[in-house]
C-alpha positions in Angstrom: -108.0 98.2 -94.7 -105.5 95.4 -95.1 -104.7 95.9 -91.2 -108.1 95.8 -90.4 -108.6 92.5 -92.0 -105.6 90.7 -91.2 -107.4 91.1 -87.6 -110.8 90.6 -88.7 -111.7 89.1 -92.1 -115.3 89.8 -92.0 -113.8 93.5 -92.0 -114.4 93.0 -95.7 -118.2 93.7 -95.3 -117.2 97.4 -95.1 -114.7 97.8 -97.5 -115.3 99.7 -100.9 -116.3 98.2 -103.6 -112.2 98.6 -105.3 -111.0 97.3 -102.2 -113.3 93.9 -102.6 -111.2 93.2 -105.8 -108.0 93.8 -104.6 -106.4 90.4 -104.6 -104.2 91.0 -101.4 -106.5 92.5 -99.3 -109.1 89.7 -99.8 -106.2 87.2 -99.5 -105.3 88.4 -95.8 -109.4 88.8 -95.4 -109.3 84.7 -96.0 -106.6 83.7 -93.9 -108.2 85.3 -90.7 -112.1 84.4 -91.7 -112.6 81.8 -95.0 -116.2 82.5 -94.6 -115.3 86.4 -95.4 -115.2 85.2 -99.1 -119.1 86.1 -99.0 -117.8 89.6 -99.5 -115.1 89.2 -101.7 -116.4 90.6 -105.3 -117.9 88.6 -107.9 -114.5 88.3 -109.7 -112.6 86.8 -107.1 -115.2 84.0 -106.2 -114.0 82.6 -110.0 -110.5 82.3 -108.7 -109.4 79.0 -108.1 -106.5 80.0 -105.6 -108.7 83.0 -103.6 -111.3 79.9 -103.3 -108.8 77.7 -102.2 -107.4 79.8 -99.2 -110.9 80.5 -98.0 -111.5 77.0 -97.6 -108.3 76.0 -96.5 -109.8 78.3 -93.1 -113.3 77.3 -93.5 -114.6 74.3 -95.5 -118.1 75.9 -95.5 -117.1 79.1 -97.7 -117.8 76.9 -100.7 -121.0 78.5 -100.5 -120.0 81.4 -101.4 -117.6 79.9 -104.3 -118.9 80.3 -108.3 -121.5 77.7 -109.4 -118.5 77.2 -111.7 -116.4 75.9 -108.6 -118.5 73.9 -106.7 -118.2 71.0 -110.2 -114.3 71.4 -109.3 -113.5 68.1 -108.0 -110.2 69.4 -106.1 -111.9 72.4 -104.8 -114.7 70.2 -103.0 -112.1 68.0 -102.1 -110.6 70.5 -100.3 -113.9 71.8 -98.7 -114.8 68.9 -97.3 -111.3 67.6 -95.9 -112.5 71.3 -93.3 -115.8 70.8 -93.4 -117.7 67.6 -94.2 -121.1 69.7 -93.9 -119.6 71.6 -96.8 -120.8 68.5 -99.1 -124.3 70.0 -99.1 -122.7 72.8 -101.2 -121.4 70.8 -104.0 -123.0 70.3 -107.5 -124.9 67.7 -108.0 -122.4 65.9 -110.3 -120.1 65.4 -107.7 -122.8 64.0 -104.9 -122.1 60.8 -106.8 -118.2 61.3 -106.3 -117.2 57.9 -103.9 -113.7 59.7 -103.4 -115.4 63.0 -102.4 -118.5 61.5 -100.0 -115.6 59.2 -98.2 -113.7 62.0 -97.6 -116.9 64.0 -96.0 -117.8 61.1 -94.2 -114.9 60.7 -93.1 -114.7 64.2 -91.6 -118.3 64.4 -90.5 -120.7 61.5 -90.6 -123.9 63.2 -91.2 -122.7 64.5 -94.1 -123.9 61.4 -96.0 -127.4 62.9 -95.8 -126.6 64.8 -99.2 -125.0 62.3 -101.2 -127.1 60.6 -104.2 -129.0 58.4 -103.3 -127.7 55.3 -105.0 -124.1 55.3 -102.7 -126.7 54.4 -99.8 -127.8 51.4 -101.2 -124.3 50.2 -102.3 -123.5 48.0 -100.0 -119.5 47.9 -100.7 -119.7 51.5 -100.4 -121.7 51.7 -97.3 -118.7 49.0 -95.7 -116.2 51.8 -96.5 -118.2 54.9 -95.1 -119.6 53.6 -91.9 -115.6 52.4 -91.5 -114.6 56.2 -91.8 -117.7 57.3 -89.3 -120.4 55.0 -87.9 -122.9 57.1 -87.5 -122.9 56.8 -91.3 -125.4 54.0 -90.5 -128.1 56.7 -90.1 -128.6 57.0 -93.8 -128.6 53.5 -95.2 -131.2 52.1 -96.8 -133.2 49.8 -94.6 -131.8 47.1 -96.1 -128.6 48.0 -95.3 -129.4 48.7 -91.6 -130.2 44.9 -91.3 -126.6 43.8 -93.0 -124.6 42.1 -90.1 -121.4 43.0 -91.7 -122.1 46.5 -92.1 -123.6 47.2 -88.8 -120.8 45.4 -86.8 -118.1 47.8 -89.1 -119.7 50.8 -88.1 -120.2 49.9 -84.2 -116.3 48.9 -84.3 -116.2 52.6 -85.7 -119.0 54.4 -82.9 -120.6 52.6 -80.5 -123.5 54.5 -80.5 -124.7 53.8 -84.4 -126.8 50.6 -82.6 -129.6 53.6 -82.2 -129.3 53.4 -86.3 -129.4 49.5 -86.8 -132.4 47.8 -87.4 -134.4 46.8 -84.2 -133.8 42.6 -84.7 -130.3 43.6 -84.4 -130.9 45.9 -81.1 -131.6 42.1 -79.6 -128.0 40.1 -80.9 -126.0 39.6 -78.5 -122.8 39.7 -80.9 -124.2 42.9 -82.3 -124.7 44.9 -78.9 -121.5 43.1 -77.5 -119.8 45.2 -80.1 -121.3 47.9 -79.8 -120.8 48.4 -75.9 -117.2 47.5 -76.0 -116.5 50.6 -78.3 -119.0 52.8 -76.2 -121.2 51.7 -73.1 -123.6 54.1 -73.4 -124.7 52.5 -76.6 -126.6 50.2 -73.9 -129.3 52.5 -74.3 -130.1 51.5 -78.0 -129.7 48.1 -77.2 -133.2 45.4 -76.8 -134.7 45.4 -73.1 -133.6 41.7 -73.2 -130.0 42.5 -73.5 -129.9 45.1 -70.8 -130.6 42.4 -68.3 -127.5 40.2 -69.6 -124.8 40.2 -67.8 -121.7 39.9 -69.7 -123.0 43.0 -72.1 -123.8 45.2 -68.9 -120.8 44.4 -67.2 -118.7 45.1 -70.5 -120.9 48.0 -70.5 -119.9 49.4 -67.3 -116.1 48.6 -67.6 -116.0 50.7 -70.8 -118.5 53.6 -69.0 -119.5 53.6 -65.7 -122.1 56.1 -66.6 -123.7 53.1 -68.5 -125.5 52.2 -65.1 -127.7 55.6 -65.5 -129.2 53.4 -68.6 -130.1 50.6 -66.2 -131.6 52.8 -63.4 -133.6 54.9 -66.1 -135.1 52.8 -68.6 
């Protein structure tokens, strides 16, 4: 068995029900597959260093950690350093964590979609995530998507947040200057007003030719 799983750890699925507690074997299952911790037995999902391995290969095994685990600051901390997606599997007492949500930001933008809902309407905490990953901007409050400061840090970040910015700044030219520079497809998102101006599409085009295809397709 521990051949088989040191070349594939999902082999684990098949192994007796002894061999699912046997510390070794579900080690080497973890270093090939982290997600092969799903079969790992009961036991071994409590253990802080089998957890750790599986998630040092795959962020997203913290699924299949203990409840007990997923309140372990260091072990989500780990999880999402692999996986910012992990974050959706965290307890809710660490959705709340400004140290953990940065960090799966930082490492996937989107994953901002599961933290509590209070970090999106900090606005000194919104300026740090849309720094790590613009297209943080997607789950700010309104508000937020209207705050010069924060929009301009996130298209500095990803061009393409402007799609996420609130519509009266789709029509600054500061804003979609920005914006542009860092990616000229973001001309898309940009006001129909400002597609006809030329020092954005020319910027625009310098950064990505492709930009024209926005201009010939409206």
């Amino acid at each position: 068995m521990l051949q088989a799983v040191k070349q594939n750890g999902a082999a684990l699925l098949f192994a007796d029900g002894s061999l699912k507690k046997d510390r070794d074997i579900v080690l080497q299952a973890l270093q090939q597959n982290g997600a092969a911790l799903k079969y790992a037995d009961e036991s071994l999902k409590k253990d802080r260093d089998i957890v750790l391995q599986a998630l040092q290969q795959n962020g997203a095994a913290l699924k299949y950690a203990d409840e007990s685990l997923k309140k372990d600051h260091d072990i989500v901390l780990q999880a999402v350093k692999q996986d910012g997606a992990a974050f959706k599997y965290a307890d809710e007492s660490l959705k709340k964590d400004r140290d953990i949500v940065l960090q799966a930001v930082k490492q996937d933008g989107t994953s901002l979609r599961y933290a509590d809902e209070s970090l999106k309407k900090d606005r000194d905490f919104m300026l740090q995530a849309v720094k790590q990953n613009g297209a943080a901007l997607l789950f700010a409050v309104g508000s937020l998507k209207k705050d010069r400061d924060i929009v301009l840090q996130a298209l500095q970040q990803n061009g393409a947040a402007l799609k996420y910015a609130d519509e009266s700044l789709k029509k600054d030219h500061d804003i979609v200057l920005q914006a542009v520079k860092q990616d000229g497809a973001a001309l898309e998102y940009a006001d129909e007003s400002l597609k006809k101006d030329r020092d954005i599409v020319l910027q625009a085009l310098q950064q990505n030719g492709a930009a024209l295809s926005t201009l010939m397709n409206p």
